[in-house]
Each structure stands twice: as C-alpha cells, then as structure tokens.
C-alpha positions in Angstrom: -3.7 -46.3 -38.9 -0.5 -47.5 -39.7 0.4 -50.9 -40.3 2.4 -53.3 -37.5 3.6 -56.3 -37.3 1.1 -59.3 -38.0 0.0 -60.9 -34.7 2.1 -64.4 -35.2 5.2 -62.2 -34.9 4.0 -58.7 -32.8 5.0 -55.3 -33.0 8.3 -54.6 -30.5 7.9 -51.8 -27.9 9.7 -48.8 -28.9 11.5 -46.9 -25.8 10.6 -43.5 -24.8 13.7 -42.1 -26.2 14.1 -44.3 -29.5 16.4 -42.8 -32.1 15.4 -43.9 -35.5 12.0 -41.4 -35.5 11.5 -38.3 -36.8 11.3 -37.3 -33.0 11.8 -39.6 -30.1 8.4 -40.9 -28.4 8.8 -38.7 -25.3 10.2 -35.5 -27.9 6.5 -35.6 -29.5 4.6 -35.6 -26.5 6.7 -32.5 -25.5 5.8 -30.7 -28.9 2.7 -31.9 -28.6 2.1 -29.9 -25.3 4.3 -26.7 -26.9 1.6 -26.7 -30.3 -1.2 -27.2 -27.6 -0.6 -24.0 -25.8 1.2 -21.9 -28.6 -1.1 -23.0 -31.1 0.5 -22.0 -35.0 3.3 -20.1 -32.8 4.7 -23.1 -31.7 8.1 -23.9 -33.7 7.1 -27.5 -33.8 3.4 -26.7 -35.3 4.2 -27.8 -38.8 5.7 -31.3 -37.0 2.0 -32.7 -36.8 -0.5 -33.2 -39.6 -3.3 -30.7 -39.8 -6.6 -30.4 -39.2 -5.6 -32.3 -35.8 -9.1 -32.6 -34.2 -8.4 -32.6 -31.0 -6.3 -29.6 -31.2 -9.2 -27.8 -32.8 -11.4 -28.6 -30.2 -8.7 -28.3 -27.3 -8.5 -24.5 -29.3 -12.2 -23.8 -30.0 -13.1 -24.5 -26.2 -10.4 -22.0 -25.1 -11.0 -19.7 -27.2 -14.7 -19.6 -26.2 -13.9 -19.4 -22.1 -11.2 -16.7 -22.8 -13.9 -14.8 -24.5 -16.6 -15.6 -21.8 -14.4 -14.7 -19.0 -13.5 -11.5 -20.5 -17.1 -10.2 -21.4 -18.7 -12.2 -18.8 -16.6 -10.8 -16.0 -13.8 -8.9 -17.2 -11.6 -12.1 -15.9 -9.3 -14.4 -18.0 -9.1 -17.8 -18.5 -5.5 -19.7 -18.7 -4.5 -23.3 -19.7 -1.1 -25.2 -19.4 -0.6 -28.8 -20.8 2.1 -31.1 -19.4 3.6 -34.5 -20.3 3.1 -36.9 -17.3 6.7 -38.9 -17.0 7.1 -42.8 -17.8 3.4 -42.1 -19.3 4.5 -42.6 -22.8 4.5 -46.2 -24.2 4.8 -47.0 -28.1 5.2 -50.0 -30.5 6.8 -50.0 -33.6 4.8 -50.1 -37.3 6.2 -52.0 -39.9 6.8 -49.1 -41.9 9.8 -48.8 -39.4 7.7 -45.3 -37.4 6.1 -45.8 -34.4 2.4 -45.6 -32.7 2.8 -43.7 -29.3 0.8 -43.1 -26.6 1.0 -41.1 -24.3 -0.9 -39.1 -21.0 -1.1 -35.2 -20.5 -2.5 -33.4 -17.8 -4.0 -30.2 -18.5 -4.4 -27.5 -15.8 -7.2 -24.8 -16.9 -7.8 -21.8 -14.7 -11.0 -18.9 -14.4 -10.6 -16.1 -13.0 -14.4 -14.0 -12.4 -14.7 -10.5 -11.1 -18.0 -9.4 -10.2 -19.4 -12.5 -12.1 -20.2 -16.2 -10.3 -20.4 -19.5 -11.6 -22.7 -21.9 -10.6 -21.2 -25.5 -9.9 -22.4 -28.1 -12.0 -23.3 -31.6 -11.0 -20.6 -32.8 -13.0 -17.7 -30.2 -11.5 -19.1 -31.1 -7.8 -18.6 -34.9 -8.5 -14.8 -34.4 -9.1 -14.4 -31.8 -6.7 -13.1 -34.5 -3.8 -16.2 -33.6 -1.9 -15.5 -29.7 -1.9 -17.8 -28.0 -4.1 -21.6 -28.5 -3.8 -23.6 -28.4 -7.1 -25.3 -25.5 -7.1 -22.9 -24.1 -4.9 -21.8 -20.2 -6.3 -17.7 -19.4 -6.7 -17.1 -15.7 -6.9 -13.0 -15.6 -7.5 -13.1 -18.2 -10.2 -11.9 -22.0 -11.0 -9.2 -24.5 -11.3 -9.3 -27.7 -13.2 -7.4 -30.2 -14.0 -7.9 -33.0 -17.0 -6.2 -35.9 -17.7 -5.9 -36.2 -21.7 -4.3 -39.6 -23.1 -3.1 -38.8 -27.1 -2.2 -41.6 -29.6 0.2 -40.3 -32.6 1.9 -42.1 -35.8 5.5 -40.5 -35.7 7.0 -41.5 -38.6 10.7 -42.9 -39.5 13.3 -40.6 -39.5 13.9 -39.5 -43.0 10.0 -39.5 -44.3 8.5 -36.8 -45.5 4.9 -37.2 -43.9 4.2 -35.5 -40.4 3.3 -37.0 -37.0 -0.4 -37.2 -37.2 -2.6 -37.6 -34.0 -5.0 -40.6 -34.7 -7.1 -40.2 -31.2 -7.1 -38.3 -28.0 -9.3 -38.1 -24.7 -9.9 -35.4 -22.6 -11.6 -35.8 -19.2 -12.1 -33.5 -16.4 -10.5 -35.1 -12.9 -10.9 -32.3 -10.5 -12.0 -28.9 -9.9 -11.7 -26.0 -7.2 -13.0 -22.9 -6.6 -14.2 -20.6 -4.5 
C-alpha cells in the first residue's frame, strides 16, 4: 500500500478525471475493463503490474466455463466488464499518485445445447425469485456480478505500473431458462 497523508492532515480526494496521473482515475478503470476482456491483447496490458490476482482468477474461471461449455455442450460462454459511472472515488498518496476505487459490473453469459444446468441454491437466491434451485435450464445462463477494484496509479512521470491491490467479485443476479 502506498503511503497518504498522516491522519492529523488527510489525504485530499482526487477527481475522476485528475491530470497529474499516469492515467486519470476514471482512464484506469476503463483499461482495466479493456485488459479484463482482451487479456495480454489489450494495448493497455503492460499499464498494470503483473501477476494481478484478480485478473488471473477473473481469467482462470473463464477459461474453464469456455472450455466446459464447449465440451459439455458444444455451447460458448461470453463475458463483458463495464465501468459503472460516478462509481470511481480516489485519494491522493503522498507520493503525489493516487489510490482509486472503483465498481465494475460484469455480465457473463452460457449458452447449452443439448446439455442442462442444474440451478444452485446460491444462483436461485439472486435470481429475483425466478429460478428454483434445482430447477433445470436447457438454453443456457446470464449473470451479472458487481466487482469493486482498488488500484495505486502512480504520478505521471514514474516508471512503476498501476498495480491492483484488492478486488471483489460477487454474483447479483442470474437468468435462464
């Protein structure tokens, strides 16, 4: 963790669109999402510092369902990660960078042919009531998960990458049928 201000004094907020950064706040959430769904492709993959944790697991776990859904059921499996507007807040460090925060909503979706999936007790709870656990979808799933992702961005003109220092990623809702 970087260093901010000592508590006597406290660390200003940092706007969304701060110059002064190697990227603005809301600019790194945006490549964020980009190195999320183009993985080493991404042009702004060498922005953050690797190994990024949550992007391997975020990685590993699609990797895996693409894999299922294809030898499971000859279907696919597709994610797309978005920045939520006015969701990113950040302070500065007294290195001059920044600690950002900031939510992402992640929309996943399973296509089955020929194959079912068995709803969990866990997918029926967020399912608003719609799926039953237990219950059997035969055309696939949607879900959607609400990640929150804290980054160092450093000061414009240092040589260190943006690093991710912590990340959630919690299922919301889920469909089907």
């Amino acid at each position: 963790m970087p260093a901010t201000a000592v508590p006597s004094v406290g660390s200003a907020p940092v706007a969304a669109d701060a110059q002064g950064l190697v990227a603005t706040p809301t600019e790194v959430v945006a490549h964020y999402t980009d190195v999320l769904t183009n993985g080493d492709k991404s042009q702004f993959a060498a922005t953050f510092a690797a190994p990024d944790t949550f992007r391997q697991r975020i990685e590993s776990a699609r990797a895996a369902q693409v894999s299922n859904a294809a030898i499971v059921s000859g279907g696919t499996f597709s994610e797309t990660y978005t920045p939520l507007p006015g969701q990113t807040f950040a302070l500065a460090t007294a290195d001059g960078g920044a600690l950002v925060v900031a939510s992402m909503a992640t929309a996943s979706s399973l296509t089955s042919k020929g194959a079912t999936i068995t709803v969990t007790a866990d997918m029926a709870a967020v399912s608003n009531g719609t799926l039953a656990t237990g219950a059997q979808l035969h055309n696939g799933q949607q879900a959607t998960y609400s990640d929150v992702v804290a980054f160092y961005v450093p000061p414009a003109g240092a040589k260190g990458p943006v690093q991710v220092l912590g990340a959630e990623h919690i299922r919301t809702s889920v469909t089907g049928s």
